[in-house]
N, C-alpha and C positions, 0 to 999 in steps of 0.2 A: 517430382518434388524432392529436397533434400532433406535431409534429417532434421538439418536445424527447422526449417520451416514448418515440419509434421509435429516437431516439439514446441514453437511457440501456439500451432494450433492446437494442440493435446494442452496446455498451458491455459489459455483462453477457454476452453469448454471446460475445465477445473472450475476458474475463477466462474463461469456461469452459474455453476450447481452453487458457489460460494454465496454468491449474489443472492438467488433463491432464496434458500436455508436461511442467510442473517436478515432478508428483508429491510437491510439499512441503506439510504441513499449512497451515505458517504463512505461506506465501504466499497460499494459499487464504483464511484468515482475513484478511490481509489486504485482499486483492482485497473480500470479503463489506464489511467495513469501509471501503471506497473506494465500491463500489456504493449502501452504505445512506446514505453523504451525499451521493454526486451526486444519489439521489429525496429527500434530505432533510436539504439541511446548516445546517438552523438544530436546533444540536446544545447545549442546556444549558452552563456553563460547568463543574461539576458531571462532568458526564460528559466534557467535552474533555480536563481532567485526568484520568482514565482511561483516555480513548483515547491521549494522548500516550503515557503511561508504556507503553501494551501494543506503540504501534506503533513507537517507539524499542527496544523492545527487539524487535521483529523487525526491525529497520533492522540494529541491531549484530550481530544471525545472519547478518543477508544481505551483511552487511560482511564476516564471518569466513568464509563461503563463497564468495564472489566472489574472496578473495583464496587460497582453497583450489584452486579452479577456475585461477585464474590464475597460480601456482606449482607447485601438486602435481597436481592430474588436468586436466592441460592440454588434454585430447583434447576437452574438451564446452566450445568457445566460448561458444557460443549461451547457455548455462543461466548462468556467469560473465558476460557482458554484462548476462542480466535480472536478476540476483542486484546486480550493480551499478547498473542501473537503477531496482530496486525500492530501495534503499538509498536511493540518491537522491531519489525520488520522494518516500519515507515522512519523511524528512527534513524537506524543502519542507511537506506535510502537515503535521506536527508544529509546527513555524515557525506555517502559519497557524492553527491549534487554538491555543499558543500564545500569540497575539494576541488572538485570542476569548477565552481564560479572562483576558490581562490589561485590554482594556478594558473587559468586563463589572463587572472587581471594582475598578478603576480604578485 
Protein backbone atom coordinates (compact mmCIF):
# COMPACT_ATOMS: atom_id res chain seq x y z
CA UNK A 1 0.00 0.00 0.00
CA UNK A 2 1.27 3.47 -0.59
CA UNK A 3 1.20 6.41 1.57
CA UNK A 4 -1.24 8.10 -0.32
CA UNK A 5 -3.71 5.27 -0.13
CA UNK A 6 -2.91 4.65 3.99
CA UNK A 7 -3.74 8.58 4.19
CA UNK A 8 -7.06 8.52 2.34
CA UNK A 9 -7.82 5.48 4.61
CA UNK A 10 -6.55 7.32 7.99
CA UNK A 11 -8.78 10.20 6.37
CA UNK A 12 -12.07 8.18 6.03
CA UNK A 13 -11.83 6.43 9.73
CA UNK A 14 -11.39 10.39 10.92
CA UNK A 15 -14.62 11.30 9.00
CA UNK A 16 -16.22 8.09 10.72
CA UNK A 17 -15.57 9.03 14.54
CA UNK A 18 -16.99 12.67 12.79
CA UNK A 19 -19.99 11.04 11.63
CA UNK A 20 -20.58 9.51 15.09
CA UNK A 21 -19.99 12.42 17.47
CA UNK A 22 -22.34 15.00 15.08
CA UNK A 23 -25.02 12.32 14.58
CA UNK A 24 -26.22 14.45 11.40
CA UNK A 25 -27.32 12.85 8.12
CA UNK A 26 -25.96 15.66 6.02
CA UNK A 27 -22.73 15.86 7.55
CA UNK A 28 -22.32 12.38 6.88
CA UNK A 29 -23.19 12.88 3.26
CA UNK A 30 -21.02 15.22 3.16
CA UNK A 31 -18.03 13.66 4.58
CA UNK A 32 -19.00 10.45 1.83
CA UNK A 33 -18.82 13.38 -0.84
CA UNK A 34 -15.16 14.80 0.47
CA UNK A 35 -13.96 11.01 0.74
CA UNK A 36 -15.16 10.04 -2.90
CA UNK A 37 -12.89 12.93 -4.55
CA UNK A 38 -9.88 12.68 -2.29
CA UNK A 39 -9.83 8.71 -4.20
CA UNK A 40 -11.13 10.40 -7.19
CA UNK A 41 -11.37 14.14 -7.95
CA UNK A 42 -11.30 14.16 -11.55
CA UNK A 43 -15.18 14.57 -11.20
CA UNK A 44 -17.07 15.42 -14.74
CA UNK A 45 -18.21 18.99 -15.09
CA UNK A 46 -21.73 17.61 -15.39
CA UNK A 47 -21.67 16.21 -12.13
CA UNK A 48 -19.51 19.26 -10.37
CA UNK A 49 -22.71 21.21 -11.01
CA UNK A 50 -24.64 18.77 -8.89
CA UNK A 51 -22.17 18.47 -6.38
CA UNK A 52 -22.10 22.21 -5.76
CA UNK A 53 -25.82 22.78 -5.61
CA UNK A 54 -26.08 19.64 -3.05
CA UNK A 55 -23.04 20.71 -1.17
CA UNK A 56 -24.08 24.63 -0.80
CA UNK A 57 -26.90 23.59 0.45
CA UNK A 58 -25.49 21.67 3.32
CA UNK A 59 -23.11 24.46 3.77
CA UNK A 60 -26.27 27.03 4.36
CA UNK A 61 -27.75 24.08 7.11
CA UNK A 62 -24.42 24.12 8.77
CA UNK A 63 -24.49 27.82 8.69
CA UNK A 64 -28.05 27.88 10.33
CA UNK A 65 -26.75 25.47 12.88
CA UNK A 66 -23.55 26.81 13.97
CA UNK A 67 -25.34 30.05 14.43
CA UNK A 68 -28.12 27.96 16.51
CA UNK A 69 -25.25 26.32 18.50
CA UNK A 70 -23.70 29.70 18.96
CA UNK A 71 -26.72 31.84 20.28
CA UNK A 72 -29.35 29.32 21.38
CA UNK A 73 -27.97 25.75 22.71
CA UNK A 74 -24.72 27.23 23.81
CA UNK A 75 -23.77 24.32 25.89
CA UNK A 76 -22.29 22.06 22.77
CA UNK A 77 -19.11 24.21 21.64
CA UNK A 78 -17.57 21.52 20.05
CA UNK A 79 -20.57 20.37 17.42
CA UNK A 80 -20.97 24.85 16.70
CA UNK A 81 -17.06 25.08 15.84
CA UNK A 82 -17.39 21.77 13.23
CA UNK A 83 -20.91 23.01 12.00
CA UNK A 84 -18.80 26.28 11.23
CA UNK A 85 -15.97 24.49 10.17
CA UNK A 86 -17.90 22.20 7.74
CA UNK A 87 -19.51 25.56 6.43
CA UNK A 88 -16.34 26.62 5.65
CA UNK A 89 -14.72 23.89 4.18
CA UNK A 90 -17.84 23.05 1.87
CA UNK A 91 -17.67 26.55 0.86
CA UNK A 92 -13.90 26.47 -0.30
CA UNK A 93 -14.99 22.92 -2.15
CA UNK A 94 -17.82 24.48 -3.97
CA UNK A 95 -15.24 27.50 -5.05
CA UNK A 96 -12.93 24.80 -6.51
CA UNK A 97 -15.81 22.40 -8.32
CA UNK A 98 -16.81 25.83 -9.44
CA UNK A 99 -13.71 26.49 -11.26
CA UNK A 100 -13.77 22.97 -12.80
CA UNK A 101 -17.21 23.31 -14.27
CA UNK A 102 -16.01 26.93 -15.59
CA UNK A 103 -12.88 26.12 -17.29
CA UNK A 104 -14.11 22.98 -18.72
CA UNK A 105 -16.96 24.89 -20.54
CA UNK A 106 -14.70 27.93 -20.82
Amino acid sequence: MNENTIDIINSINDFNELSEYMQDEEITQSLVAIAKLIAKPDIPPDKAAQLIVQIQSYSAKFAMLASWYANVKKDDRAKKNIYYSAREALDKLADALKYTVRTHHG
